[in-house]
N, C-alpha and C positions, 0 to 999 in steps of 0.2 A: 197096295201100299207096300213098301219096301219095311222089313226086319232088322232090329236091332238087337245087341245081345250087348247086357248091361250085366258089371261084376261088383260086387262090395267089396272094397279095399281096405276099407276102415271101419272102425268098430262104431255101436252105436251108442255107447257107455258116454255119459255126460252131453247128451244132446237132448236136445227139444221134444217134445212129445210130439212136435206136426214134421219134425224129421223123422222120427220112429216110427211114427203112423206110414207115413210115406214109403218107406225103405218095406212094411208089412202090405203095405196095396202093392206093392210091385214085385212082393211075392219073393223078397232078401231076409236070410233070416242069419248068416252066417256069412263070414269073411271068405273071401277067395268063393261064394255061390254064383253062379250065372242063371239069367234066364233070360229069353229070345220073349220079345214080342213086339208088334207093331209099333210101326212109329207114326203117333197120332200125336195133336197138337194137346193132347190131355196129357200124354207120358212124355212129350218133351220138356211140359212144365214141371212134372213132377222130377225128373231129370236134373232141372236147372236149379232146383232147390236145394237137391243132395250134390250136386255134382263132386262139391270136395269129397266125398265119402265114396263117390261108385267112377269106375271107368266104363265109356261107350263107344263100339266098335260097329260096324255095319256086322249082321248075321251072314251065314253063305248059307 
């Protein structure tokens, strides 16, 4: 499976607690954080939920 690398752009002050949750399963805990991982049909969903909050680039 090909890699993605996902960054927080936005803060997570006045969001939902199943965005927070979210943003803490994929392992973001800070603005401007990255982290690489698989791109399954489980972290695309969770992806699609925060999208306003995080940018997603293919990993090299």
């Amino acid at each position: 499976m090909s890699k993605i690398k996902i960054t927080q752009v936005k803060s997570v002050i006045d969001r939902s607690k199943r965005q927070k949750a979210t943003m803490q399963a994929l392992g973001l805990k800070k603005i401007r954080q990255s982290v690489v991982v698989e791109q399954t049909p489980q972290i695309k969903g969770m992806v699609s939920k925060i999208s306003h909050l995080v940018t997603v680039e293919p990993a090299d």
